[in-house]
C-alpha positions, 0 to 999 in steps of 0.5 A: 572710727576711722576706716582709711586707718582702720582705728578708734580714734579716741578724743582726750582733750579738744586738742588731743587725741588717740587712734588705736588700730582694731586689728592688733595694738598699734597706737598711732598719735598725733605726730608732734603734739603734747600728749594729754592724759585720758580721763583726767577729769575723773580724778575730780569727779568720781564721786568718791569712787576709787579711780584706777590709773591705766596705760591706754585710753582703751584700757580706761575704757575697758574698765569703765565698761566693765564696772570701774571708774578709770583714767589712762596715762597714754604711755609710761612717759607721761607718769609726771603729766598725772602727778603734776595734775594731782598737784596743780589740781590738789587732788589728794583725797581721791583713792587711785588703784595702780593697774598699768600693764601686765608686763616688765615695764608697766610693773616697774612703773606701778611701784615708782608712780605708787611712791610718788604718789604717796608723797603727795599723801595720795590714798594708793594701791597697785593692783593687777586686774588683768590677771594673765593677760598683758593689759584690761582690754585683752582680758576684755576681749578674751573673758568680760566677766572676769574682768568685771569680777577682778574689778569688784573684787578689788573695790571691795577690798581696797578701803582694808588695803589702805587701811593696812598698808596706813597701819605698816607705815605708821608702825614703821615711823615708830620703830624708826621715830626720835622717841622710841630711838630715846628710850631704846637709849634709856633702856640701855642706861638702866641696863648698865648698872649692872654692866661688870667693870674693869679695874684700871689698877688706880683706886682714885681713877676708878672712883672717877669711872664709878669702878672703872672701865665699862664696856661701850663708854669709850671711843679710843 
């Protein structure tokens, strides 16, 4: 605590670290410095627990407090920090649960670091576990219990989500695959055997045609 700022000063790296004011949700960085995500490490050791990804280093407290394991971004503009880590440490087999804050921009956020890191073959829902409050921490202050019932009761679901959402995106990838495209055309052939034609009014060129002209075979 630093009570000439009046903030927590919360360390995120030996070289970096957060100060977040008590009074209010002013933030006050390090003036110049490359910011460091908060909790990193989590994403390596949470023992296979799912980690929730977070904005604020005390929100990633909050949540540890409250039952959770959690890991923080310390702002939106560092979302490629996390997905360069994810690659640099080929992490793809920990399962992250999407929680940035409840607001216009962090939900925007969510769904753009959730795609990005489904291309990295990451295991990922978006979550909101702040329920009306803007982020964890403000739920914390204002109802702790709920906020540790949001998070159990996400842990308690979230192997079905993937499990679901696995099951949309193959479906998907089926409906959309080469094979089923093929056989779409397949289908089409033995349907046209009994496709009416029309005479082209010559015997010997409707012979060549197999009867004449049939609908959807010719590009003028």
């Amino acid at each position: 605590y630093d009570p000439n700022a009046g903030c927590v000063v919360i360390p995120c790296s030996p070289h970096y670290y957060v100060k977040r004011a008590v009074d209010g949700k002013k933030f006050y960085n390090i003036p110049d410095a490359t910011v460091e995500l908060f909790n990193a490490h989590r994403l390596i050791s949470s023992n296979d627990k799912p980690v929730f990804v977070v904005e604020s280093a005390i929100c990633a407290i909050s949540l540890e407090q409250s039952g959770g394991v959690a890991m923080a971004l310390n702002g939106l503009s560092n979302i490629s920090k996390l997905v360069d880590f994810i690659q640099e440490k080929q992490v793809t087999d920990v399962k992250l649960i999407i929680s940035l804050d409840n607001d216009d921009p962090g939900k925007k956020a969510s769904f753009s670091l959730k795609e990005k890191l489904e291309q990295l073959g990451v295991a990922v829902i978006v979550e909101n576990v702040s329920d009306e409050c803007k982020d964890p921490n403000e739920l914390l202050v204002k109802d702790p219990q709920r906020l540790a019932d949001n998070i159990a009761h996400v842990l308690s679901k979230i192997h079905q989500i993937l499990e679901d959402e696995q099951r949309k995106r193959i479906d998907e990838y089926k409906k959309n695959s080469v094979a089923n495209r093929l056989q779409g055309f397949i289908n089409g052939i033995a349907d046209s055997v009994n496709t009416s034609f029309v005479s082209t009014g010559f015997d010997k060129l409707d012979n060549i045609f197999g009867g004449g002209l049939f609908e959807g075979l010719y590009v003028v």
